[in-house]
N, C-alpha and C positions, 0 to 999 in steps of 0.2 A: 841812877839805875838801882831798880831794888833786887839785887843776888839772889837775894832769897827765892822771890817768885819767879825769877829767871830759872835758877837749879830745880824748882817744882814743875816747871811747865817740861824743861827738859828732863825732867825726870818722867814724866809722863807721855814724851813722845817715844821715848828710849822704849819703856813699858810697853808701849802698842806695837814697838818695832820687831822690841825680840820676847818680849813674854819677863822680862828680870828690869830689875829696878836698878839703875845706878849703884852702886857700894860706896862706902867712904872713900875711898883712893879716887875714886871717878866724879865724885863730888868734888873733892878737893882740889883737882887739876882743873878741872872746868871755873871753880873761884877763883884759882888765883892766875889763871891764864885773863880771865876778865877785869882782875887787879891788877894783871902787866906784869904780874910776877914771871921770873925767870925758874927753870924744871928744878934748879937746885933750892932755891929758895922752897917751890909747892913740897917738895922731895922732903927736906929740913922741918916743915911743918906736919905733913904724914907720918913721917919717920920712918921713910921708904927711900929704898937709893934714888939716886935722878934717873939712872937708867929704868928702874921699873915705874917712874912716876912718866916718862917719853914714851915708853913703852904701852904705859894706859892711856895717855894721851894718843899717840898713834891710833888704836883701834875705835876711840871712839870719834877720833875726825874721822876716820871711814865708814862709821855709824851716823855721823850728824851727815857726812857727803850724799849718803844714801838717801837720809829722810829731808831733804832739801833739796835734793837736785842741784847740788854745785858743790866744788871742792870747798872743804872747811879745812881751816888749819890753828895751830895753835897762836897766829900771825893775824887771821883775819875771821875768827869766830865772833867776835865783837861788833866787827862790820856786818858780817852776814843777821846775828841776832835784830842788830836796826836795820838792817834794809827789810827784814822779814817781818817788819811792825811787832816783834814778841816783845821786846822788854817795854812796848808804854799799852798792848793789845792784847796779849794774851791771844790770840790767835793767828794762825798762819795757813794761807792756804800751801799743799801739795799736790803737786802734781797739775793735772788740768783743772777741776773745778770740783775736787775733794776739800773737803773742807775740817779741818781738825779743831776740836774745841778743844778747851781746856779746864777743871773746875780746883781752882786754887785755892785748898785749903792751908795758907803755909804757918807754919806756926808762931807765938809772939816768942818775941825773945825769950829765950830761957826754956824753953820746950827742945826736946831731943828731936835729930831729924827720925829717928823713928819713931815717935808719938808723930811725927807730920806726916809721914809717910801712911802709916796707920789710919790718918784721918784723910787722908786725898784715896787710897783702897777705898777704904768704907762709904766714901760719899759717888764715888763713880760706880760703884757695886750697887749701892743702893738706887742709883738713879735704875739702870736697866732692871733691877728687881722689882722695882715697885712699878715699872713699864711692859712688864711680862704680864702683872697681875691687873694690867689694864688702866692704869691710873694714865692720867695725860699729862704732860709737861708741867700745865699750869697745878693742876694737883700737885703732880714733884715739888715744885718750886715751893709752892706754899708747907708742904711737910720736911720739907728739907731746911727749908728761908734759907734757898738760895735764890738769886735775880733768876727770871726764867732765859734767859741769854746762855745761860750758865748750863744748864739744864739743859737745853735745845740746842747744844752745844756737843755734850756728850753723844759720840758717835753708837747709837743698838748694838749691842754684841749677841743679837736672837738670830738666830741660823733659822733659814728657810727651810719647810721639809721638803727633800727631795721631789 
């Protein structure tokens, strides 16, 4: 399982959920709950009490409950990520027949997650901006070089006028 693109894709669902990006502490419980690590141990690593590392866990298994549609816990997030085809797909559907893509820019080793975070902003921004000014997917794809899966993927954020 690659972490990395696991934490970018949930960093991106999160993003659509509530408008904010995961933070360090909410990264870090989400790894090391998928390393099987225990609250003390992720807590030890953040350099955060265990209570406040359970306590950001808590609110975001009621964040992952939400955008899933079933209970998520720090026991069975792992399950749910493979029944949800995300850690070998990169996509999930929610709900009835919405469909959530994802464009995974993650970064290579040794890049900061906020240069990654920077670069998954900029290329989902870019997608709908350069879709306002009329260009088409397969356009995107090619000035992006991204797959156009990828591209066709990313859900319009253009509001209808009234």
């Amino acid at each position: 399982m690659d972490i990395q693109k696991v934490l970018c894709f949930l960093d991106d669902l999160i993003l659509d959920r509530t408008g904010q990006h995961l933070d360090d502490v909410q990264l870090g419980v989400i790894e090391g709950v998928l390393k099987r690590q225990k609250y003390s141990e992720i807590a030890q690593a953040l350099n955060c009490t265990e209570g406040y590392a359970k306590d950001t866990g808590y609110e975001l298994w009621k964040i992952l409950s939400d955008v899933f549609q079933e209970e998520v816990s720090k026991n069975n997030l792992k399950t749910v990520l493979l029944r949800k085809g995300m850690i070998y797909n990169s996509i999930i559907n929610i709900g009835d027949n919405n469909t959530a893509g994802s464009v995974h820019v993650c970064a290579e080793e040794g890049e900061s997650q906020d240069f990654q975070r920077g670069q998954t902003i900029a290329k989902l921004e870019a997608v709908n901006r350069l879709r306002s000014m009329g260009l088409t997917d397969q356009q995107i794809s090619i000035a992006l070089d991204l797959p156009i899966t990828d591209v066709q993927g990313v859900p319009s954020t253009q509001k209808n006028a009234g």
